[in-house]
C-alpha positions as CSV (number, residue, x, y, z in Angstrom):
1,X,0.0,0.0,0.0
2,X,1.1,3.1,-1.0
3,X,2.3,5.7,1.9
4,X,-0.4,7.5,3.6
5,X,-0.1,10.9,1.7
6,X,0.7,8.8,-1.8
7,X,-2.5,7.4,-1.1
8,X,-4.6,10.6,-0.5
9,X,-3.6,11.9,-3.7
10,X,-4.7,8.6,-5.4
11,X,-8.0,8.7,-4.0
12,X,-8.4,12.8,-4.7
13,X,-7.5,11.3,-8.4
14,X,-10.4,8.7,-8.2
15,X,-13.2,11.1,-6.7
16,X,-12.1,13.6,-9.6
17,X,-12.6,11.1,-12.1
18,X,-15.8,9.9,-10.3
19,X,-17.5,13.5,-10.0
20,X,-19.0,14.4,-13.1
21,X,-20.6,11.2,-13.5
22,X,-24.7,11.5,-13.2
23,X,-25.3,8.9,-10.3
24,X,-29.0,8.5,-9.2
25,X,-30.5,5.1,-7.3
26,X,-30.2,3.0,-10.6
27,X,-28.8,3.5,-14.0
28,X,-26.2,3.9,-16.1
29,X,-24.4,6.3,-14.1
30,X,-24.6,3.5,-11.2
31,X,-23.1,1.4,-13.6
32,X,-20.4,3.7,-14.9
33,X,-19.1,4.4,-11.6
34,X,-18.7,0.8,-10.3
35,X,-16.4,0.0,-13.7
36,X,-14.2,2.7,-12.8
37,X,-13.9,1.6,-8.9
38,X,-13.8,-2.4,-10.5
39,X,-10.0,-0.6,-12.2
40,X,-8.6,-0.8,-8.4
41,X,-10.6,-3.6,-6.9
42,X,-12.7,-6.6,-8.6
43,X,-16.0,-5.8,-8.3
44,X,-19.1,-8.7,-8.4
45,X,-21.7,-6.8,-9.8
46,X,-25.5,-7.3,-9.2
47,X,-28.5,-6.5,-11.0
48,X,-32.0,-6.9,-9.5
49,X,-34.9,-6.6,-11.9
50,X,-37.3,-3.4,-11.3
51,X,-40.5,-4.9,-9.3
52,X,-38.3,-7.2,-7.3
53,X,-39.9,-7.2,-3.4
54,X,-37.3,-6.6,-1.5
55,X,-38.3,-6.7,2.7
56,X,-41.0,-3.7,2.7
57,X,-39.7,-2.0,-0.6
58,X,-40.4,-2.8,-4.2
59,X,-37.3,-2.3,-6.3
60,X,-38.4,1.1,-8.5
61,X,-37.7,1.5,-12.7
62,X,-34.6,2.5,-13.6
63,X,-34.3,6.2,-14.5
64,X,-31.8,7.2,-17.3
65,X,-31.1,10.5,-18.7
66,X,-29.0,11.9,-21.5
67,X,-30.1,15.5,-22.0
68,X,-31.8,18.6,-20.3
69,X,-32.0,21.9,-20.1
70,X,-33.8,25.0,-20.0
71,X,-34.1,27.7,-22.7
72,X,-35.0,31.5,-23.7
73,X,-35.9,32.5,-26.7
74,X,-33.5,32.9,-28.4
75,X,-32.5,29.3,-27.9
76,X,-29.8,29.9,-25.3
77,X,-29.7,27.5,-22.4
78,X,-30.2,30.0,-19.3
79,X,-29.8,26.5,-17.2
80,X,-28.0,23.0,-18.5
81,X,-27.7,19.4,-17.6
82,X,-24.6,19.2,-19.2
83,X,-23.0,22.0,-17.0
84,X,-23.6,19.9,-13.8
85,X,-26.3,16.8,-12.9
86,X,-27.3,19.0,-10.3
87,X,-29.4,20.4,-12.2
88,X,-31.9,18.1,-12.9
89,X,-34.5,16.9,-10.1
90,X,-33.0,13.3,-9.7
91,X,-35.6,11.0,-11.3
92,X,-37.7,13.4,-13.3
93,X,-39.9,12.1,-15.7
94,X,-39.2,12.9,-19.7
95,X,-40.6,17.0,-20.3
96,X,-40.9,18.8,-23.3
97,X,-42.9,22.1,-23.6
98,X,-42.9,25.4,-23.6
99,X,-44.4,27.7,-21.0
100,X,-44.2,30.9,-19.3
101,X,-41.6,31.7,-16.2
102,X,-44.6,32.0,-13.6
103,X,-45.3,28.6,-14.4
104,X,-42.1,26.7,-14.6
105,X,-41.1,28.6,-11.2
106,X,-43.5,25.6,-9.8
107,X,-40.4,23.3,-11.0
108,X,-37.9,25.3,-9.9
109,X,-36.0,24.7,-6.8
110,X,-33.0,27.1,-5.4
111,X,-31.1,28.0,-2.4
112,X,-32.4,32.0,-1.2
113,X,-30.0,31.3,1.8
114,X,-26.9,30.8,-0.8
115,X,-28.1,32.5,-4.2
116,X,-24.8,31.2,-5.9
117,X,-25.4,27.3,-5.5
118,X,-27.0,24.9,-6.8
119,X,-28.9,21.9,-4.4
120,X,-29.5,18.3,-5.2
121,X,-32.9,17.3,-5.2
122,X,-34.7,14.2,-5.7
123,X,-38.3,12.4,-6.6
124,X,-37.3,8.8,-6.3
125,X,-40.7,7.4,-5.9
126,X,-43.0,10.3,-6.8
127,X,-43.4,11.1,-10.8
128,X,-42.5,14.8,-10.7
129,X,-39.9,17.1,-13.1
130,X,-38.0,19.9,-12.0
131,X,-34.5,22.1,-12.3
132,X,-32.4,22.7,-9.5
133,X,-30.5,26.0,-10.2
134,X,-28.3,29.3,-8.5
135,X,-30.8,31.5,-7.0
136,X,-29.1,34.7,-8.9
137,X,-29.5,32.1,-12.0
138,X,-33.3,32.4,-11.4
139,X,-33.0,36.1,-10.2
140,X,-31.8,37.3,-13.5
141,X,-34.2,35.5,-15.5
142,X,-36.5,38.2,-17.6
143,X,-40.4,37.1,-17.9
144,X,-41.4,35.1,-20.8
145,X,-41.5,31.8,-22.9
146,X,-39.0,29.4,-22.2
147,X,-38.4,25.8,-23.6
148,X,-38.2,23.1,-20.9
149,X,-36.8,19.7,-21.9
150,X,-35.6,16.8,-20.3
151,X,-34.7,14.0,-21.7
152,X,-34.9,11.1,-19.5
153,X,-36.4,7.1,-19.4
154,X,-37.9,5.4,-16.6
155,X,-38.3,2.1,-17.7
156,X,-38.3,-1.7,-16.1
157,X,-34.3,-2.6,-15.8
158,X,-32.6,-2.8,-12.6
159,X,-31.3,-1.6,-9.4
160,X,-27.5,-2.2,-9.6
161,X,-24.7,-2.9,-6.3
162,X,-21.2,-4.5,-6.2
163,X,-19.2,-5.8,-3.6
164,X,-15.9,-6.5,-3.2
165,X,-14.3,-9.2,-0.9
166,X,-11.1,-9.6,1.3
167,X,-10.9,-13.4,2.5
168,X,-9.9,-14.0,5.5
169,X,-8.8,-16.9,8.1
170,X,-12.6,-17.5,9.5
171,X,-16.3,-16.9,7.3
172,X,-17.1,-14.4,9.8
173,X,-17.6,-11.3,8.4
174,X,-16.8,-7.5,8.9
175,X,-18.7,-5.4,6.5
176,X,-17.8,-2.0,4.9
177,X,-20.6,0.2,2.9
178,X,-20.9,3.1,1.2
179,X,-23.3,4.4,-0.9
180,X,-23.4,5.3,-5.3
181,X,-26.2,7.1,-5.7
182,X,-25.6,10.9,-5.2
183,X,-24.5,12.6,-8.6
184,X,-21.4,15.6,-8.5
185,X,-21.3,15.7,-5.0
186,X,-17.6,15.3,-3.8
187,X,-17.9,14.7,0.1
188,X,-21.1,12.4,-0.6
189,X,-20.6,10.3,-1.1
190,X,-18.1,9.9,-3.7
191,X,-14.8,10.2,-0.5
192,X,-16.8,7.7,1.2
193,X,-16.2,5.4,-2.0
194,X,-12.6,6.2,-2.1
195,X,-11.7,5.8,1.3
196,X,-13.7,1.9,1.1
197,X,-11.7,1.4,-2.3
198,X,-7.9,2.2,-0.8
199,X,-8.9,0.6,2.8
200,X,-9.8,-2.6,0.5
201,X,-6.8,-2.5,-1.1
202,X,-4.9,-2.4,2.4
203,X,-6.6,-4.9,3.9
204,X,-5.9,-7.2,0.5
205,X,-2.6,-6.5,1.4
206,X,-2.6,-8.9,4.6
207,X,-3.7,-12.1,5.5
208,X,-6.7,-10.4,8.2
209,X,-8.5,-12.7,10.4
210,X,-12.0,-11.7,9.7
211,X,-13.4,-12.0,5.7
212,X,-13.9,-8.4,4.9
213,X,-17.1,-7.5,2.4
214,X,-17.0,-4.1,1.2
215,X,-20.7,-3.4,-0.1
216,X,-21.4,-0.5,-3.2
217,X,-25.3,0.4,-3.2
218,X,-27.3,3.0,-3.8
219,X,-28.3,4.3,-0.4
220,X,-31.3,3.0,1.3
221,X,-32.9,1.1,-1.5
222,X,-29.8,-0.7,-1.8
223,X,-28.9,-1.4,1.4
224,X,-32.2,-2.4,1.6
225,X,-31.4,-4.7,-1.3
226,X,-28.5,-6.5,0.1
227,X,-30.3,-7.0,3.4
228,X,-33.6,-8.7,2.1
229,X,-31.1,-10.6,-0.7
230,X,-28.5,-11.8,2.0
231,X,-31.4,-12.6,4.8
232,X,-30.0,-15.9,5.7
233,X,-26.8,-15.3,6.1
234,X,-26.5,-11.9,8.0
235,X,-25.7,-14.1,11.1
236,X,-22.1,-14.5,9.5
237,X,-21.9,-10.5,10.0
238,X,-19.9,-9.7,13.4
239,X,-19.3,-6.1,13.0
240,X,-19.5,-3.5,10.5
241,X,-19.1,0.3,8.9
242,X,-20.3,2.9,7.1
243,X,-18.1,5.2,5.5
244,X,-19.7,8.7,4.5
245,X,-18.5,11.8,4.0
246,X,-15.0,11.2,4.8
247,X,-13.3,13.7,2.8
248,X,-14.3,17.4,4.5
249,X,-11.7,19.4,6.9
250,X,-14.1,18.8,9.8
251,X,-13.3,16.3,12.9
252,X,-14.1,13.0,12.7
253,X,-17.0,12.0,14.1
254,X,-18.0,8.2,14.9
255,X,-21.8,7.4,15.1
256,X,-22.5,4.3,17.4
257,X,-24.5,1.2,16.4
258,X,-28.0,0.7,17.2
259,X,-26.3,-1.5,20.1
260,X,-23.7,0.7,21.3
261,X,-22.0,-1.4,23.2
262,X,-21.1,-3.7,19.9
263,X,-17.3,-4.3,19.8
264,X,-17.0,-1.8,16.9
265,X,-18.3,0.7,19.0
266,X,-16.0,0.0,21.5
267,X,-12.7,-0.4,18.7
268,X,-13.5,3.0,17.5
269,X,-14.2,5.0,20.9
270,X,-10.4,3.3,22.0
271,X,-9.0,4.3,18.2
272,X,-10.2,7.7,18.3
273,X,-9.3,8.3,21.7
274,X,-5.7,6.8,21.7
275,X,-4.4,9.0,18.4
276,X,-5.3,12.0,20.5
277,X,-7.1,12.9,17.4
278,X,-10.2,15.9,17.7
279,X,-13.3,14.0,16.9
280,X,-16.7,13.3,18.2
281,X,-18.5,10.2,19.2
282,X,-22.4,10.4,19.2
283,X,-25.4,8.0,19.9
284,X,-27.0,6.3,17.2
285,X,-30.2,7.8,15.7
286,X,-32.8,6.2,13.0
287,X,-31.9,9.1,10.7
288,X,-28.9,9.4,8.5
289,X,-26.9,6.5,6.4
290,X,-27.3,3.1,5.8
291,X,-26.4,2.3,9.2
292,X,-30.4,2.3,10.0
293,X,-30.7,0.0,7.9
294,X,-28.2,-2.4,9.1
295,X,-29.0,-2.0,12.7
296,X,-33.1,-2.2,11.8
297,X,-34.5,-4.6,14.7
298,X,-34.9,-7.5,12.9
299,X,-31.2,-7.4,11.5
300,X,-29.8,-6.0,15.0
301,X,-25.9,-5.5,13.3
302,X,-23.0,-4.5,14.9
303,X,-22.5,-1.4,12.4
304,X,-21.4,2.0,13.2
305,X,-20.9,5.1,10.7
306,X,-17.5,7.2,10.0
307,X,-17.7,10.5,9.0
308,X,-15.7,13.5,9.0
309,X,-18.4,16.2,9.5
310,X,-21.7,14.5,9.9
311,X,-24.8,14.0,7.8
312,X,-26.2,17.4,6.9
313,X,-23.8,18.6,9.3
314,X,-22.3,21.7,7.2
315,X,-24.0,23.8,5.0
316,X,-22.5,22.7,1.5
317,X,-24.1,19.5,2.0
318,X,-26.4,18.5,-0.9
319,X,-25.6,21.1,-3.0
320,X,-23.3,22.3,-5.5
321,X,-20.7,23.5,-3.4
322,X,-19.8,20.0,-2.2
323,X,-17.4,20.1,-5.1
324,X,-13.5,19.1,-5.5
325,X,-12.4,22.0,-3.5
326,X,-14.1,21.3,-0.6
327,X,-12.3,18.0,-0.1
328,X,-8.5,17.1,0.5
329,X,-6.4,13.9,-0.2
330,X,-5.2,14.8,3.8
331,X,-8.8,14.4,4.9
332,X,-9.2,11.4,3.0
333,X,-5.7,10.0,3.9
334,X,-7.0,10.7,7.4
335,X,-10.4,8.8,7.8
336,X,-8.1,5.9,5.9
337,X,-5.7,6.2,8.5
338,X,-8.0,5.5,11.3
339,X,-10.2,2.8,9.6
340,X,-6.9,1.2,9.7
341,X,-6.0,1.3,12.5
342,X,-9.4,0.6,14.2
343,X,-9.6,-2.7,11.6
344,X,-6.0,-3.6,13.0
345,X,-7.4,-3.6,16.3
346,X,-10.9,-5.2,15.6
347,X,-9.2,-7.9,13.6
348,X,-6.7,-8.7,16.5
349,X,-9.0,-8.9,19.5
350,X,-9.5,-12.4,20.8
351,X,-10.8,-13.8,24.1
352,X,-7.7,-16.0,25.4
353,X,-7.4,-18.5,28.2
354,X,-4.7,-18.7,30.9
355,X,-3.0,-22.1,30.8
356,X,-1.0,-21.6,34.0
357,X,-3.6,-20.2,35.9
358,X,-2.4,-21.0,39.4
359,X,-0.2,-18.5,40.2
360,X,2.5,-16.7,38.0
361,X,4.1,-19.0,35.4
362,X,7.6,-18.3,35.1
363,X,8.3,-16.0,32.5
364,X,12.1,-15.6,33.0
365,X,13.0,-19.5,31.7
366,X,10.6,-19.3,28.9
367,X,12.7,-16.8,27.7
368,X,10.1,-14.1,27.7
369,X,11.5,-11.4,29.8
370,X,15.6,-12.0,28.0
371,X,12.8,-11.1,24.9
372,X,12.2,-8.2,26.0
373,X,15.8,-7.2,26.5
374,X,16.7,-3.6,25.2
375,X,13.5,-2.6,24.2
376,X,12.8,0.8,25.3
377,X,9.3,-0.1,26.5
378,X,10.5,-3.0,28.5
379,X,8.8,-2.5,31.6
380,X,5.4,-1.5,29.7
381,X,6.1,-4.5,28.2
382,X,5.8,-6.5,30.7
383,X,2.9,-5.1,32.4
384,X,1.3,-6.2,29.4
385,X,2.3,-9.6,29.6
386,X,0.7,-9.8,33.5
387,X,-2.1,-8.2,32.5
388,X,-2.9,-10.4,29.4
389,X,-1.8,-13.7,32.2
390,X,-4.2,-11.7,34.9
391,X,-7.1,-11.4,32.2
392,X,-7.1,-14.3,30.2
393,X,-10.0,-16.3,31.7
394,X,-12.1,-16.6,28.1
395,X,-14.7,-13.5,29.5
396,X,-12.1,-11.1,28.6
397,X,-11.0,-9.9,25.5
398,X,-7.3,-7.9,24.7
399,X,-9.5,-4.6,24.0
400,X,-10.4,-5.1,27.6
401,X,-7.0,-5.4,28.7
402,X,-5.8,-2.2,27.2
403,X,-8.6,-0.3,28.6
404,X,-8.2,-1.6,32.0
405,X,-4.4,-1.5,31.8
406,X,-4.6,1.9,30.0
407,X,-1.8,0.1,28.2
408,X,-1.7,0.6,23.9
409,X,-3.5,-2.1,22.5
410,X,-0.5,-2.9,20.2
411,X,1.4,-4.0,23.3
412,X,-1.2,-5.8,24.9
413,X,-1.6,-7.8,21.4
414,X,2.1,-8.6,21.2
415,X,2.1,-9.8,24.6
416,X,-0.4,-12.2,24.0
417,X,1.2,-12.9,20.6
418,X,4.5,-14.2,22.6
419,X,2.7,-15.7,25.5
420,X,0.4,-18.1,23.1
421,X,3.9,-19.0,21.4
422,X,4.9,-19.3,24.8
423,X,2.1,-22.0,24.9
424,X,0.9,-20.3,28.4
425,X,-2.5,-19.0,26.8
426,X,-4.9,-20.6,24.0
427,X,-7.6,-18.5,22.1
C-alpha cells in the first residue's frame, strides 16, 4: 500500500474522475461508476430486476437521462444538464414544452440562503420534473416563454450494487458500505467510496483474520437490497461500517450502532481516543446513512458510521458546493488512517485463556523477559504480559485489557502474541 499521503492523492484522483458522472438510485451512471472503482478492486456486480420485493420495498424502474436543459428565446440554455447533474431533479420524468416563467417557477428549486449554488434534489418514488439552479441564475431570468426539456427514461431494468471481498482466516464477516447514488457531489458520497476502495486494497494486502465484504449500493434502496437478498446469512456479520462523508476538513465523528456497546463501538471510541485525534462520538439515531438499515431490529448488526463532518452537518451539503475544493487527499488520507488502525485492532481482539492459571508462570525460563531485552518499552512490556496472564479467563478480550491497563493495545496484542507461542494461553 502506498504511503499515507501517496494514497490521499490517489484517492483525490479517483473522486475527480468519479465527480461528473450522473449517479442516481439505478442507471447507467450506477453502472459507470462501479467500472471505474472495478479498475482498483474486482468488483461482483448485481442486477436486480425493477419490481423485485425486497423486505418492505419494491425495487423502482430505472431512470436514465441523456439531456436537459432549459431555454430562452433565443435558444440559449439560461440553465443545463450538461454544466452539472445538479441540475436536474433526480428521477424526473421525460418533459418537453414550452411555458411561461410564472409557471415553470413551480419546477424550480434554489437555495435564497446561498443564491450562488445549486442543491441536489430528488423524486425517487413520486413522478414529478423539476431544475435545481443558483438562486441569482433564477434572479436574473426576464419574464417570458421558455423551452423546458428533459430528456430522461424510466423504464423496467434494474437496481444495480457491487461488492468487493477480502478473504480471511474465518467466514465471519466485517462489513464495509458506502453508498453510489448521489451525482457531482464530492464529500457524498463519492470520499466515502474512495476511502472503502484504498482501505480494501490495504486490507488485500494482509492475511486479516476476519473476511472483509466491502458493499457498493445505492443508499437505502440498496442497502435495503443487500439485506432482504442476503437474509440468511447476515448471522455470519460480526461487525460493521459505514463510510460517508470522509473527505471534508471537519473532525471525525464516529456514530454508534443501534447497540452501542457492539465491539465496533468499542474499537472505534479506543481508536479515536488513543491518536489524541479531535473527533466526536455520538449516539445512534434512525436518521442518517445506511447504518439504519443495518442496525433495523430485525437485523440487530454491529455497524457504526464514519464521517468526517456529519450528515447534513455543514451547509455545502447536498448542494453544488460539495465540489473538489471542498475535499483534500489529507482528509481522505485521514479517515483511511483511522479505519486502519481501528480494523488492525478489531481484527486482533481475541478472548484467550490462561493455561498456567495458578499462580504466576515463570516468565524468566521461557525466555520471555531475556525477549524483552533492550527494548525501550521493557517495563510496559511486561505489564502487558501480566495483564494479558491476569485477564485471560475466556470473559475477557485484549481490548479489555488495554482499557483496563490503559496500556496501547498494540502492546497488549504482542504480549499475548509471545505468551500463546509461549504456549501459556490458548484462544
Amino acid at each position: 500500500m502506498a504511503p499515507v499521503n501517496a494514497a490521499g492523492e490517489e484517492m483525490y484522483a479517483l473522486v475527480e474522475r468519479l465527480y461528473p458522472l450522473c449517479r442516481s438510485i439505478t442507471g447507467d451512471g450506477v453502472r459507470a461508476t462501479l467500472e471505474i472503482v472495478g479498475e482498483y478492486v474486482p468488483l461482483q456486480v448485481h442486477e436486480v430486476p425493477t419490481g423485485t420485493q425486497v423486505l418492505d420495498w419494491t425495487v423502482p424502474q430505472e431512470w436514465n437521462i441523456r439531456d436537459a436543459y432549459i431555454a430562452d428565446t433565443a435558444g440559449n440554455r439560461v440553465v443545463d444538464f450538461a454544466a452539472s447533474s445538479l441540475h436536474v431533479l433526480g428521477y424526473s420524468v421525460p418533459v418537453s414544452a414550452t411555458m411561461p416563467l410564472a409557471e415553470l417557477r413551480g419546477h424550480l428549486h434554489t437555495l435564497p440562503d446561498h443564491p450562488t449554488w445549486v442543491p441536489y434534489r430528488t423524486s425517487y418514488y413520486q413522478p414529478e420534473w423539476g431544475f435545481c439552479l443558483a438562486q441569482e441564475t433564477l434572479d436574473a431570468l426576464p419574464d417570458g416563454d421558455y423551452e423546458v426539456r428533459i430528456d430522461s427514461a424510466l423504464t423496467d431494468g434494474h437496481l444495480t450494487y457491487a461488492e468487493h471481498i477480502v478473504p480471511g482466516q474465518v467466514a465471519d464477516e466485517v462489513i464495509v458500505s458506502c453508498h453510489v447514488c448521489h451525482p457531482s457531489l464530492a464529500n457524498d458520497n463519492l470520499a466515502g467510496i474512495a476511502v472503502a476502495t484504498f482501505l480494501a486494497r490495504a486490507l488485500a494486502e494482509q492475511t486479516p483474520h476476519y473476511t472483509y465484504r466491502f458493499i457498493y449500493a445505492p443508499g437505502t434502496i440498496g442497502a435495503i437490497t443487500w439485506l432482504a437478498r442476503n437474509a440468511q446469512r447476515v448471522e455470519q456479520v460480526k461487525h460493521g461500517l459505514v463510510l460517508a462523508c470522509a473527505g471534508d476538513p471537519g473532525q471525525l465523528t464516529y456514530k454508534q450502532s443501534r447497540r452501542g456497546d457492539a465491539e465496533i463501538d468499542r474499537v472505534m471510541r479506543h481508536v479515536l481516543a488513543a491518536s489524541e485525534r479531535p473527533h466526536h462520538v455520538t449516539e445512534f439515531t434512525p436518521y442518517g446513512y445506511d447504518e439504519r438499515q443495518y442496525c433495523s431490529p430485525g437485523f440487530d448488526l454491529g455497524v457504526g458510521s464514519l464521517s468526517r463532518t456529519p450528515y447534513a452537518g455543514y451547509p455545502e451539503y447536498h448542494t453544488s458546493a460539495d465540489n473538489l475544493d471542498f475535499v483534500s487527499p489529507e482528509a481522505m488520507a485521514d479517515t483511511l488512517a483511522v479505519c486502519r488502525e481501528a480494523f488492525a485492532v478489531l481484527d486482533r481482539n481475541r478472548r484467550y485463556v490462561n493455561l498456567s492459571p495458578y499462580g504466576e508462570p515463570q516468565l524468566g525460563r521461557r525466555g520471555l523477559y531475556d525477549a524483552l531485552g533492550g527494548r525501550s518499552d521493557t517495563k510496559q512490556a511486561q505489564m502487558a504480559m501480566l495483564w494479558v496472564l491476569s485477564l485471560t479467563d475466556g470473559e475477557h478480550s485484549l481490548l479489555d485489557v488495554a482499557e483496563r491497563s490503559g496500556l496501547p493495545f498494540d502492546t497488549v496484542a504482542a504480549a499475548a502474541d509471545a505468551l500463546h507461542g509461549a504456549g501459556l494461553i490458548k484462544a
